[in-house]
C-alpha positions as a Markdown table, in Angstrom:
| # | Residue | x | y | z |
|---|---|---|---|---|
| 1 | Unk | 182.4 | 44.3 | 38.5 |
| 2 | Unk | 179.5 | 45.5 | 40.8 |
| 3 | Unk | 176.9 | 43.8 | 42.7 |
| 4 | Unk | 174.7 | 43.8 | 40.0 |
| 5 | Unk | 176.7 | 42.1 | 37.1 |
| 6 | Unk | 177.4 | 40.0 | 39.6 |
| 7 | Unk | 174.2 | 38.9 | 40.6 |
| 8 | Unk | 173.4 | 38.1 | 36.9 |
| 9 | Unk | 176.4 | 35.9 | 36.5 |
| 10 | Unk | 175.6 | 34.0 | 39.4 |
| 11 | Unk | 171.6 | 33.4 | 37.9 |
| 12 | Unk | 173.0 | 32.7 | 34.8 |
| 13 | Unk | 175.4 | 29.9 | 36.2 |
| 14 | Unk | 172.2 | 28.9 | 38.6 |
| 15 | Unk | 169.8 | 28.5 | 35.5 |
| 16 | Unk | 172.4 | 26.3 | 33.2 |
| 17 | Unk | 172.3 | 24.2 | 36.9 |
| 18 | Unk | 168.5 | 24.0 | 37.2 |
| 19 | Unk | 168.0 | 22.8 | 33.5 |
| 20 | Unk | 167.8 | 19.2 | 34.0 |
| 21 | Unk | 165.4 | 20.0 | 37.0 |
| 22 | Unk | 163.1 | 21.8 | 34.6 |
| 23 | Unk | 162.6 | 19.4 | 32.0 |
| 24 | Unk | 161.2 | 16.9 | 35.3 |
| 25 | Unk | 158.7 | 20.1 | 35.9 |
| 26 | Unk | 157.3 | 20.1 | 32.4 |
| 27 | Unk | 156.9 | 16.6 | 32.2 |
| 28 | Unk | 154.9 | 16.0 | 36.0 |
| 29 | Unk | 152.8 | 19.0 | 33.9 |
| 30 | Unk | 152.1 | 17.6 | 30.8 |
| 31 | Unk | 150.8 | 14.6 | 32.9 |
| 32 | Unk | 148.4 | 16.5 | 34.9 |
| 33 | Unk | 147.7 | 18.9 | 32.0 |
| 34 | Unk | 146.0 | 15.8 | 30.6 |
| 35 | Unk | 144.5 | 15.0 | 33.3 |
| 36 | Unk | 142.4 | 18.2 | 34.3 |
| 37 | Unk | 141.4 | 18.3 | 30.3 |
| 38 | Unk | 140.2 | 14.4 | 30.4 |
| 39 | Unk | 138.1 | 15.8 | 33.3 |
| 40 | Unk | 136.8 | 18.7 | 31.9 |
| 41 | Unk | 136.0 | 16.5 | 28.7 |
| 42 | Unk | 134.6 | 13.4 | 30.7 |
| 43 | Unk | 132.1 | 15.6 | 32.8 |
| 44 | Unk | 131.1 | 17.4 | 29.6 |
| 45 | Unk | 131.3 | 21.2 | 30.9 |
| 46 | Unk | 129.3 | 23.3 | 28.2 |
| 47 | Unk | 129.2 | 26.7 | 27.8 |
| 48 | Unk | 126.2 | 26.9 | 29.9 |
| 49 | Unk | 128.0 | 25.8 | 32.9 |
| 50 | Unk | 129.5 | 29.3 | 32.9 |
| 51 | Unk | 126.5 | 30.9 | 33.8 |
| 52 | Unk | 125.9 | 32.1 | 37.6 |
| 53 | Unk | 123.5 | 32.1 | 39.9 |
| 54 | Unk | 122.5 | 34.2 | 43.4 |
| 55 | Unk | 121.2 | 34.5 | 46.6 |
| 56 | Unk | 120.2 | 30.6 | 47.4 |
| 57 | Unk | 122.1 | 29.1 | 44.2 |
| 58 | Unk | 119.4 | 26.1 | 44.4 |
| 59 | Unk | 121.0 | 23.3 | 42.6 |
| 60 | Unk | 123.1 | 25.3 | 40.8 |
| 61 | Unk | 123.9 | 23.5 | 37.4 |
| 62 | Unk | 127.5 | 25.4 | 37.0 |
| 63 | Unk | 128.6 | 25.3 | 40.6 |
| 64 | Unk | 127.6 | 21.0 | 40.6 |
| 65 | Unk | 129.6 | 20.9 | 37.3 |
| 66 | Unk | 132.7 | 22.4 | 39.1 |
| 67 | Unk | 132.1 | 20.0 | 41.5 |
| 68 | Unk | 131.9 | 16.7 | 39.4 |
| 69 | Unk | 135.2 | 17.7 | 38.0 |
| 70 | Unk | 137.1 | 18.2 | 40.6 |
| 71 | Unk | 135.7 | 14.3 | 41.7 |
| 72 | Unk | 136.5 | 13.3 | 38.7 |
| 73 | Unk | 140.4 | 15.2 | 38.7 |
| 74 | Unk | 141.4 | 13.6 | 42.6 |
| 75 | Unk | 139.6 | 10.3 | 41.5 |
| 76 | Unk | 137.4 | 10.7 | 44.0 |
| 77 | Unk | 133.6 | 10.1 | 44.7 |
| 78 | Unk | 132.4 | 13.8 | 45.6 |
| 79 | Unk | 133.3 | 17.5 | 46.0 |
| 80 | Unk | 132.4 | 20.6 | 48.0 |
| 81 | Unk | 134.0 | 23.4 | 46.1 |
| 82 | Unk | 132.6 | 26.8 | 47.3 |
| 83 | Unk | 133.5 | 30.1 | 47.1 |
| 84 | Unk | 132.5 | 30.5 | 50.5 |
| 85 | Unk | 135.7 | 29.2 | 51.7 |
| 86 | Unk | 137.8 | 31.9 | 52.8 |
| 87 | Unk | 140.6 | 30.1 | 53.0 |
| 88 | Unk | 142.4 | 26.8 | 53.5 |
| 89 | Unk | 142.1 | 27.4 | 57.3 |
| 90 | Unk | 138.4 | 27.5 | 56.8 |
| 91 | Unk | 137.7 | 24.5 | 54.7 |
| 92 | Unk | 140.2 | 22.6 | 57.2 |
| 93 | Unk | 138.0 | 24.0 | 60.2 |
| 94 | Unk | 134.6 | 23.0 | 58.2 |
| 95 | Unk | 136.0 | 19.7 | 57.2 |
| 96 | Unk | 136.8 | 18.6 | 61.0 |
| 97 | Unk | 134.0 | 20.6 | 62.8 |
| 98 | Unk | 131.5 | 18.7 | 60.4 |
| 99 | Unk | 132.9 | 15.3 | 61.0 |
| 100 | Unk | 133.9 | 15.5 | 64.6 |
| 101 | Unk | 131.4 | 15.0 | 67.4 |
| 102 | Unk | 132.0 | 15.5 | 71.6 |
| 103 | Unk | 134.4 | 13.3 | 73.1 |
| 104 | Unk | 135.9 | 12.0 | 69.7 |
| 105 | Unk | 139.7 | 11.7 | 69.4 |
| 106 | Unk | 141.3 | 13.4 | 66.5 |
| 107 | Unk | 145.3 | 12.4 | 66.2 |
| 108 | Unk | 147.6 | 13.8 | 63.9 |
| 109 | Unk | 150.6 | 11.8 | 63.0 |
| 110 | Unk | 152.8 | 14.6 | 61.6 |
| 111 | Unk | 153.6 | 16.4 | 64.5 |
| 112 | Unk | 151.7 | 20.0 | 65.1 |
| 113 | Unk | 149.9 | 21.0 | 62.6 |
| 114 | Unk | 150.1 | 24.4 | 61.1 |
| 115 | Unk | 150.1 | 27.3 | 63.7 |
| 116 | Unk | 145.9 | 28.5 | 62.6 |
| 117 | Unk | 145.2 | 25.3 | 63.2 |
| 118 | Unk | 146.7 | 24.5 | 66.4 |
| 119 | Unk | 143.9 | 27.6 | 67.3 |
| 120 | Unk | 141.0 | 25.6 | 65.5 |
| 121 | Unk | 141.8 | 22.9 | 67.6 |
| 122 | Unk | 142.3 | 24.9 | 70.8 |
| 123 | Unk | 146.3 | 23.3 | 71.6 |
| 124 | Unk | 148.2 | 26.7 | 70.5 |
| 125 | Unk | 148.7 | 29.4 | 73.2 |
| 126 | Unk | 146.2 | 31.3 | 70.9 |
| 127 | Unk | 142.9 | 30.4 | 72.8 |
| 128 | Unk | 139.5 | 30.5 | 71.4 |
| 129 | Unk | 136.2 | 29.5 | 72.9 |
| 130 | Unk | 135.2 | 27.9 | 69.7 |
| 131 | Unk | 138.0 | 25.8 | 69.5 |
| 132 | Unk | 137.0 | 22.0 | 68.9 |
| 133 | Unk | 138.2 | 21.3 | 72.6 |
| 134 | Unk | 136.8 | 24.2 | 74.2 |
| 135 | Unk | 133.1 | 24.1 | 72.5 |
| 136 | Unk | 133.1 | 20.8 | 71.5 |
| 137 | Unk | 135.6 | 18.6 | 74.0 |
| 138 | Unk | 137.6 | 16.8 | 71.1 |
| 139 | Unk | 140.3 | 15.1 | 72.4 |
| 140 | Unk | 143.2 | 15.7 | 70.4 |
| 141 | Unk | 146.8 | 13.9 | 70.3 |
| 142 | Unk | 149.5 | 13.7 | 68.3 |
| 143 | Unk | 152.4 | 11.9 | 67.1 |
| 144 | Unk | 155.9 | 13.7 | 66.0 |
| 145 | Unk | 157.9 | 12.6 | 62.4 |
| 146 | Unk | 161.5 | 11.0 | 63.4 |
| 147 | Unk | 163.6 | 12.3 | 61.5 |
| 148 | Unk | 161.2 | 13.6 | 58.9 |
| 149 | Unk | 159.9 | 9.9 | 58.6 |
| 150 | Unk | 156.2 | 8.7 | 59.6 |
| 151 | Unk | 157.1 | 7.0 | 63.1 |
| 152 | Unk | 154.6 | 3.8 | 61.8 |
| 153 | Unk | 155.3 | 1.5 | 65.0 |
| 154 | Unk | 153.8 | 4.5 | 67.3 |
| 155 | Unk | 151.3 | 5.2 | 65.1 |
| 156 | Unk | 150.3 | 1.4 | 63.9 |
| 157 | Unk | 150.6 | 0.7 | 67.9 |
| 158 | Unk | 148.2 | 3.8 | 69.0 |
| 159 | Unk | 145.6 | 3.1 | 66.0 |
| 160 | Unk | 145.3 | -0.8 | 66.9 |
| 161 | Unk | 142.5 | 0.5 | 69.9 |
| 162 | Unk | 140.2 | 1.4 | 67.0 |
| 163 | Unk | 138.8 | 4.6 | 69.6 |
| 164 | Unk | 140.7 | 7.1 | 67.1 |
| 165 | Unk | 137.7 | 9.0 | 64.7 |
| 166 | Unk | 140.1 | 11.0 | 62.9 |
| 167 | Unk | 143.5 | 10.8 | 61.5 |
| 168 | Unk | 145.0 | 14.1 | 60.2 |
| 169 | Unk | 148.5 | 14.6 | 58.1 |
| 170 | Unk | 149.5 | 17.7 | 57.0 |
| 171 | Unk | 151.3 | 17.1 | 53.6 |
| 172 | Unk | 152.8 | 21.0 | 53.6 |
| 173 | Unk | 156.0 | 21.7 | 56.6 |
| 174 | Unk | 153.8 | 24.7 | 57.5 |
| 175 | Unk | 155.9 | 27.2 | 59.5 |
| 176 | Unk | 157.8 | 24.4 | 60.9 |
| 177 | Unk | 161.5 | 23.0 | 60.0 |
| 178 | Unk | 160.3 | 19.7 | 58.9 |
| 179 | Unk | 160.7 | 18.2 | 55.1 |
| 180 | Unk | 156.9 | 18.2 | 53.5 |
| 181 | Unk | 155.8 | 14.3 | 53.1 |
| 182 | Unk | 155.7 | 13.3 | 49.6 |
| 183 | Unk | 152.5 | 11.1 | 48.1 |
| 184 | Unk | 154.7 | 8.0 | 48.5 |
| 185 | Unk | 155.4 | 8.5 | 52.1 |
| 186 | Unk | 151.8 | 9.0 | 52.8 |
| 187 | Unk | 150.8 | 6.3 | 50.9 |
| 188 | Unk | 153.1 | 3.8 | 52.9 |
| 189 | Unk | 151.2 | 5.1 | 56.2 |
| 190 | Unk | 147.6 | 4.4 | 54.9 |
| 191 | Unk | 148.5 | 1.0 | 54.0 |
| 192 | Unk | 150.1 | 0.6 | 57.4 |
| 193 | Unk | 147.1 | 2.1 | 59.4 |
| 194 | Unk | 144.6 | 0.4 | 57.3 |
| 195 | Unk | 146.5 | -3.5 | 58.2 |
| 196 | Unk | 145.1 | -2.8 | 62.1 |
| 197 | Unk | 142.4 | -0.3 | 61.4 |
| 198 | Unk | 140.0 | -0.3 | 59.3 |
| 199 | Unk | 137.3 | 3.0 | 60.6 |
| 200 | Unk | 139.7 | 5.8 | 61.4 |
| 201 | Unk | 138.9 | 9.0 | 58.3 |
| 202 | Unk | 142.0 | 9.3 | 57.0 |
| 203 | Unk | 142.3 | 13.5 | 56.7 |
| 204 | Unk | 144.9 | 15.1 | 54.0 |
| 205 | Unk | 145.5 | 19.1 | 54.8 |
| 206 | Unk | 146.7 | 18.8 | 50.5 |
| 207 | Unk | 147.7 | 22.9 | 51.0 |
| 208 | Unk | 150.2 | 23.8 | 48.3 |
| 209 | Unk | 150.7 | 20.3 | 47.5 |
| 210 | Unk | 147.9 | 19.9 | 44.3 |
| 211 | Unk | 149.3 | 19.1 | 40.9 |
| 212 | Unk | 153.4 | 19.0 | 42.6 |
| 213 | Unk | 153.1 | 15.3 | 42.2 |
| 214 | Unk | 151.4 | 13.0 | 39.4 |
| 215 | Unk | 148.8 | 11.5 | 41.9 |
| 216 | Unk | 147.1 | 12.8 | 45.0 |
| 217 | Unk | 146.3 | 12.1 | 48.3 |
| 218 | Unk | 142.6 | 10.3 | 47.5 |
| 219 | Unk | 144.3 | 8.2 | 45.2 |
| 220 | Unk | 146.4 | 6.6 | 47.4 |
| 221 | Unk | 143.9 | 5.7 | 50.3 |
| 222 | Unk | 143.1 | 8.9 | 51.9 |
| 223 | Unk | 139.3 | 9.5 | 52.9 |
| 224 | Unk | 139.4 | 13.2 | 52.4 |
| 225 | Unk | 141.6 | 15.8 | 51.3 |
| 226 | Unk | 141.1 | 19.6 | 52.1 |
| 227 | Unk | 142.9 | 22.9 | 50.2 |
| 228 | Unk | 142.7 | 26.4 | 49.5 |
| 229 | Unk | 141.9 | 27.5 | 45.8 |
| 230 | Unk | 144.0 | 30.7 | 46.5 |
| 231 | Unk | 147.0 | 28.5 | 46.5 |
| 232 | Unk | 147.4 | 25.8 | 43.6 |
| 233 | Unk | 144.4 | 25.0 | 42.0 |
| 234 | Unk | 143.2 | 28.6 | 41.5 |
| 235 | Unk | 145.9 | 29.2 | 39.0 |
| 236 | Unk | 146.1 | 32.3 | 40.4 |
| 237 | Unk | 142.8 | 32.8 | 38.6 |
| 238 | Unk | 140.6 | 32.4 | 41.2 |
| 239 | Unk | 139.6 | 35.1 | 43.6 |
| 240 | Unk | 139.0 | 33.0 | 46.8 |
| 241 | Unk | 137.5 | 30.0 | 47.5 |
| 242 | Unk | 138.5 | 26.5 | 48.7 |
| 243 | Unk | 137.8 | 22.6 | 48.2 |
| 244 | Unk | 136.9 | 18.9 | 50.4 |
| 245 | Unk | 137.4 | 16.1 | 48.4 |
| 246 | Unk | 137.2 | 12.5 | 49.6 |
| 247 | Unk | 134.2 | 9.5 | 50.7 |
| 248 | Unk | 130.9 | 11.0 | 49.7 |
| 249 | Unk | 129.0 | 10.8 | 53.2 |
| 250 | Unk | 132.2 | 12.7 | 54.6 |
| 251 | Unk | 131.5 | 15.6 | 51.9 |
| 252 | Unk | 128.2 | 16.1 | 52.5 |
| 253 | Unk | 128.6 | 16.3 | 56.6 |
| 254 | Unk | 131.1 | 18.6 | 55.5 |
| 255 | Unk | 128.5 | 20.7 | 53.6 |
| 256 | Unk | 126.0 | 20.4 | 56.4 |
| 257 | Unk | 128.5 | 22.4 | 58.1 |
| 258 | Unk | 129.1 | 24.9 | 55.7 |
| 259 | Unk | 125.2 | 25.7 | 54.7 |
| 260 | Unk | 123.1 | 23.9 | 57.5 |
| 261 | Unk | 121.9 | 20.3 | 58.7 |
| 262 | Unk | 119.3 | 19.0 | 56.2 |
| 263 | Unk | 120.3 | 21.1 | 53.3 |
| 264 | Unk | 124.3 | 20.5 | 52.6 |
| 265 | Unk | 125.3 | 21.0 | 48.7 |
| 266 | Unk | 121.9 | 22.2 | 47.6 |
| 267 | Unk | 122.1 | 25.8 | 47.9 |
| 268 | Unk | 125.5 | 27.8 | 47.3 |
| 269 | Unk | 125.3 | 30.8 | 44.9 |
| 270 | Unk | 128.5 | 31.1 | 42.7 |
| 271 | Unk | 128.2 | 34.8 | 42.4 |
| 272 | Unk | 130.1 | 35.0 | 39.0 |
| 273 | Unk | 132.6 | 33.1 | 40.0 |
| 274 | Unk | 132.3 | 30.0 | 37.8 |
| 275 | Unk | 134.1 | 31.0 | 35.1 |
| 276 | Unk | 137.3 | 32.1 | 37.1 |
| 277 | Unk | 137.3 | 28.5 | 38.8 |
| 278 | Unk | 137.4 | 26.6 | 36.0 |
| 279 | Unk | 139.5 | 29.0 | 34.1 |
| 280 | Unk | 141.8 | 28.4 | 37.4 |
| 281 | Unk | 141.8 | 24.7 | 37.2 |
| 282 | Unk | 142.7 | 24.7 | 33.8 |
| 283 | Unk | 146.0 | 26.6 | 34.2 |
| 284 | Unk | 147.0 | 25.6 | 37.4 |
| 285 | Unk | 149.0 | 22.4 | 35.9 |
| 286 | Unk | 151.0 | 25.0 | 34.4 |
| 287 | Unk | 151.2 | 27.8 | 37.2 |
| 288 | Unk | 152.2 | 25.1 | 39.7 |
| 289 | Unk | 155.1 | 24.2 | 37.5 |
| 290 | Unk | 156.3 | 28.0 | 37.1 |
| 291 | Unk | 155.8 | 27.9 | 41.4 |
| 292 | Unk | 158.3 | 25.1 | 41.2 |
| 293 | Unk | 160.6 | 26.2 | 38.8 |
| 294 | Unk | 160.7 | 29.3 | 41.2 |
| 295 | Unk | 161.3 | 27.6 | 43.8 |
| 296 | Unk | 163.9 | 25.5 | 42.4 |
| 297 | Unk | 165.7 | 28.6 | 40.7 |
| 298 | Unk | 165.5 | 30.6 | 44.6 |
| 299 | Unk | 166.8 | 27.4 | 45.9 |
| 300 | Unk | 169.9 | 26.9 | 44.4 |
| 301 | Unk | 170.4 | 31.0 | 44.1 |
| 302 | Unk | 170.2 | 31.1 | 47.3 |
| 303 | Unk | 172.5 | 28.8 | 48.9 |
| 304 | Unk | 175.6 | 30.0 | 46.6 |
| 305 | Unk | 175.3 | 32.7 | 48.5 |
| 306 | Unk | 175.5 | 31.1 | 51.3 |
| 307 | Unk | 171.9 | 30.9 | 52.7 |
| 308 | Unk | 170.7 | 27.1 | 54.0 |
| 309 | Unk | 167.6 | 26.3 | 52.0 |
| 310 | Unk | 164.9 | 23.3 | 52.0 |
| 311 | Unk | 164.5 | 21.2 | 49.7 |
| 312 | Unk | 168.1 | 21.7 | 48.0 |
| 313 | Unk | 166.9 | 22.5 | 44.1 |
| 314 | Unk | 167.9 | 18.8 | 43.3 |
| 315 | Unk | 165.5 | 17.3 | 45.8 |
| 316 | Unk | 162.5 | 15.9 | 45.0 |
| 317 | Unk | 159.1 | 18.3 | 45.8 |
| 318 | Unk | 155.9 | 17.5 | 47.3 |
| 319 | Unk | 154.8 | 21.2 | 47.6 |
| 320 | Unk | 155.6 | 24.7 | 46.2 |
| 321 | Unk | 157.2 | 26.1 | 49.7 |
| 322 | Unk | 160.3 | 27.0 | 49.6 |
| 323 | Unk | 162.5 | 27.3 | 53.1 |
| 324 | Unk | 165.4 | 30.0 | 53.0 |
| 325 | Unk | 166.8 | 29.8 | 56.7 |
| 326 | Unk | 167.7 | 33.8 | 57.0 |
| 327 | Unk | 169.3 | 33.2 | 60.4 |
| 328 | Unk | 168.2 | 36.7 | 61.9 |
| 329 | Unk | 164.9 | 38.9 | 61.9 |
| 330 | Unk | 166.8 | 41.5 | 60.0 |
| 331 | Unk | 167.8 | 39.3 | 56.9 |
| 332 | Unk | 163.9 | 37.6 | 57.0 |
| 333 | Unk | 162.1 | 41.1 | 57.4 |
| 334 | Unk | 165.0 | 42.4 | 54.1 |
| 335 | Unk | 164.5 | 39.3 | 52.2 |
| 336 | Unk | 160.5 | 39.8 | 51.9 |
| 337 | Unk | 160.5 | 43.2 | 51.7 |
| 338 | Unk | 162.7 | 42.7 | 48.5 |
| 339 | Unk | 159.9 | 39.7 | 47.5 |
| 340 | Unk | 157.5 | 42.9 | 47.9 |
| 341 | Unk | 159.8 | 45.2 | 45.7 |
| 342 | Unk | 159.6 | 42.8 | 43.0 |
| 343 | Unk | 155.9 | 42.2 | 43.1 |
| 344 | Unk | 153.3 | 43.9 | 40.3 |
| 345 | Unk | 151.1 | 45.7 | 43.0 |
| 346 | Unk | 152.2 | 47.7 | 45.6 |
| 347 | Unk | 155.9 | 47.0 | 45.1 |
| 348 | Unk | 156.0 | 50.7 | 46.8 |
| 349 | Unk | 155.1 | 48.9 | 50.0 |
| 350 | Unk | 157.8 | 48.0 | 53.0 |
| 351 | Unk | 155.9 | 45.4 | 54.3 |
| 352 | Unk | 156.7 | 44.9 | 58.5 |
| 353 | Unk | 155.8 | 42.6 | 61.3 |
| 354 | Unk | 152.8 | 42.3 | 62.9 |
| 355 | Unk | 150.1 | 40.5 | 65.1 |
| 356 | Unk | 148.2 | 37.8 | 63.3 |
| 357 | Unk | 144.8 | 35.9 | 63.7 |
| 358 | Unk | 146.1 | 32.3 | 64.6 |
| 359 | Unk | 149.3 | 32.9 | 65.0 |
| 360 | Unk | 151.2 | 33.0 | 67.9 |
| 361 | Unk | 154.1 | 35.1 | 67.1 |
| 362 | Unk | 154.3 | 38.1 | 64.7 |
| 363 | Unk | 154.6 | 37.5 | 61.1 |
| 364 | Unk | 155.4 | 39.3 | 58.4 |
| 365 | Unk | 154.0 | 38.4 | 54.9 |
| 366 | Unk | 154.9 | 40.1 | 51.3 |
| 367 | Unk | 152.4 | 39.7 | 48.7 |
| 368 | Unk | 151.8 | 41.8 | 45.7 |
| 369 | Unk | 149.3 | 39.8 | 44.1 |
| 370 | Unk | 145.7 | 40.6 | 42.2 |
| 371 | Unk | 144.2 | 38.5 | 44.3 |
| 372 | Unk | 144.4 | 39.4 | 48.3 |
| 373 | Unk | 146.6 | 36.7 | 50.4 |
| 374 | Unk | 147.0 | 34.7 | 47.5 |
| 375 | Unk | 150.0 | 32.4 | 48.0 |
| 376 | Unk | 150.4 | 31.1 | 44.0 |
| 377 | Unk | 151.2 | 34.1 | 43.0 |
| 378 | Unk | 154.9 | 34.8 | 44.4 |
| 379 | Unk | 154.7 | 35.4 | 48.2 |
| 380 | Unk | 156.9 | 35.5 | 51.1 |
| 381 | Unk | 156.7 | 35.3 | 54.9 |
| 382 | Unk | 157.7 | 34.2 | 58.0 |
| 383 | Unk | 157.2 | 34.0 | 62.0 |
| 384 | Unk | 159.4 | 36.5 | 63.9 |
| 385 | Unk | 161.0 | 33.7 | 65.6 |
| 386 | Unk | 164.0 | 31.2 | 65.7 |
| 387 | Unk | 165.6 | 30.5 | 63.5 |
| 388 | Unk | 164.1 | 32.9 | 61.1 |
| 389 | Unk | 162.9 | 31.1 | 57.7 |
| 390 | Unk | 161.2 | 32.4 | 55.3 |
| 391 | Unk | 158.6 | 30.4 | 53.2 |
| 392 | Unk | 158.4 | 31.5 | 50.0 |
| 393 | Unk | 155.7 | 29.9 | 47.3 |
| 394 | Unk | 154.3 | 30.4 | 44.3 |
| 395 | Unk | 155.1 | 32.8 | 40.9 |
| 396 | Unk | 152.5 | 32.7 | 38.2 |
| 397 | Unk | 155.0 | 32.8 | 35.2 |
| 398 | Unk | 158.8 | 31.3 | 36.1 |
| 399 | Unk | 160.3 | 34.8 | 34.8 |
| 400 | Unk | 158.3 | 37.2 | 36.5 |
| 401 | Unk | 158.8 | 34.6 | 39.6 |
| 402 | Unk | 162.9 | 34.5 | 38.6 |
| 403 | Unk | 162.6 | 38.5 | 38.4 |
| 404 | Unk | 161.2 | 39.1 | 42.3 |
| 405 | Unk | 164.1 | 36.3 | 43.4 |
| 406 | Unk | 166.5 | 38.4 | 41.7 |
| 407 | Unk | 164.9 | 41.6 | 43.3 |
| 408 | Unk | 164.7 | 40.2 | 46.8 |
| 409 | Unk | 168.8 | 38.8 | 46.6 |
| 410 | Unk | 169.9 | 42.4 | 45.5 |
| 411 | Unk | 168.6 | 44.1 | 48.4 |
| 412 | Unk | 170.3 | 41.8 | 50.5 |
| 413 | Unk | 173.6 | 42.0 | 48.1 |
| 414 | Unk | 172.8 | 45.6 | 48.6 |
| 415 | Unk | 172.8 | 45.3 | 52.6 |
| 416 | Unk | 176.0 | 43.4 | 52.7 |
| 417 | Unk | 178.2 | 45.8 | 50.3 |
């Protein structure tokens, strides 16, 4: 029998696995399904709300509509929800350069924070004279996970001198080895902060975490929660933009920072994007629940052949990453160029290492996607260093996502025969 018959035994015996797993998926969908169409019913979007505007986008009706829904979908009391995002590493650098002021003390309490921004902050060996400690002298601390657990007595003890402006938790492991931090471990946390301290903004990076779990961060107690609209909520329908959510006077310092002092969430052209958002936001229930049936299926393909992954397929998710420890730059570099292979654009493409803004080793990053960078549609990548994981995310339908798993395995089947 050859590697390929193989192969499809093996997936076959991996989905017959998985099924339970599945039907868990469809239900955390159905659940959310509901509640992005109670929104969209609740707010009343019209027809009209489609319709765009340019250069200032005064008052926009369309663009506030977006806005009032996605409120209304993280149950919380205002939105910024802008195009003008780049990316999640912008609205993250927005959020905390509009709230933070000189001398204030930002601590995270999940260890560093993503590598982009470690540079935002001005802690990774990436150095920028914009960073919020260089041009702005935050003081930053931070305090690690034990054993992928909150460390509350550190945290409760450090927060009791009520001179901390801004707590920050990253929900998503990033490009470190750590287990993401599910809504009820975060919840636990606020409560505990919020018995000795009552001021501190409570900051949720929510990056590939939307729509995983039945509630979100907002609902549990956080003041504000920041994502990318390339990643879950765009469905994969969106063509960039990202979102703050939270306390209504941290929004609109948030959208003084984005536009200017005095004018915030007034002006903001959609440039014909409204349709594609809310088009987004009404599949992404569903596309997040073909990311994790991906995820799950790569999972438990993966370790039979004998690959360490994280989460195991049977563990519970609070994000769409999934962690394939390769073991060496060869198998990392093989394994996403195979992600690349199976991709619907540029699957001709050997994608390699390279230099990154805000990172601070090399990184290679396969992504075949419509939309540039976009990390719901099935993506892989990695830092060139130990001990060589890739993070894989997304896949916009579970069998085109199950067909660029299938790709990615064969070529390292292929390398090993």
């Amino acid at each position: 029998m050859n590697n390929y018959e193989t192969m499809l035994e093996l997936s076959n015996e991996v989905e017959e696995e998985i099924s339970p797993i599945f039907k868990q998926i469809d239900k955390t969908c159905e659940i959310n399904s509901t509640k992005v169409i109670e929104a969209f019913q609740k707010c009343n979007l019209q027809t009209s709300h489609f319709n765009t505007s340019t250069g200032y986008g005064i008052d926009e009706p369309g663009r506030n509509k977006i806005e009032e829904i996605y409120a209304e979908v993280f149950k919380a009391e205002d939105a910024l929800v802008r195009t003008q995002f780049i990316s999640g590493t912008h609205a993250l650098s927005v959020a905390l350069s509009g709230i933070l002021r000189p001398q204030d003390t930002m601590l995270s309490i999940s260890g560093a924070p993503y590598d982009t921004l470690q540079t935002i902050i001005g802690i990774g060996k990436e150095k920028s004279k914009s960073s919020l400690i260089e041009a702005y002298g935050i003081k930053y601390e931070q305090i690690e996970l034990v054993e992928n657990e909150f460390d509350t007595k550190k945290i409760v003890e450090r927060l009791e001198k009520n001179d901390v402006k801004l707590v920050e938790i990253q929900r998503s492991r990033g490009y470190s080895s750590r287990k993401s931090l599910t809504i009820k471990k975060i919840e636990e946390i606020i409560k505990a902060i919020r018995n000795v301290n009552k001021t501190a903004i409570i900051m949720v990076d929510n990056c590939y975490g939307e729509l995983v779990e039945e509630k979100e961060p907002i609902e549990v107690g956080a003041d504000l929660a920041v994502g990318s609209l390339m990643k879950n909520l765009g469905g994969g329908i969106a063509t960039s933009g990202g979102y703050i959510v939270g306390k209504k006077n941290l929004v609109e310092l948030c959208a003084e920072r984005l536009t200017a002092p005095g004018i915030g969430k007034e002006i903001g052209p959609s440039l014909n994007q409204n349709t594609n958002l809310l088009k987004g936001l009404f599949f992404a229930p569903s596309v997040v629940a073909s990311s994790l049936k991906t995820a799950v299926y790569a999972s438990r393909l993966l370790e039979k052949l004998g690959y360490k992954v994280d989460p195991l397929y049977n563990e519970p998710r609070t994000d769409i990453v999934q962690t394939i420890c390769m073991g060496s730059a060869e198998d990392l570099v093989e394994f996403c160029q195979g992600i690349q292979a199976g991709s619907p654009i540029d699957s001709n493409v050997l994608p390699e290492p390279g230099e990154m803004g805000g990172y601070e080793d090399k990184v290679i990053m396969a992504a075949g996607t419509f939309t540039e960078g976009s990390t719901i549609e099935l993506s892989c990548d990695g830092p060139l260093r130990e001990p060589y994981n890739a993070y894989m995310q997304g896949g916009l339908t579970y069998p085109y996502g199950k067909y660029g798993i299938l790709k990615a395995c064969k070529r390292l089947k292929r390398k090993e025969g």
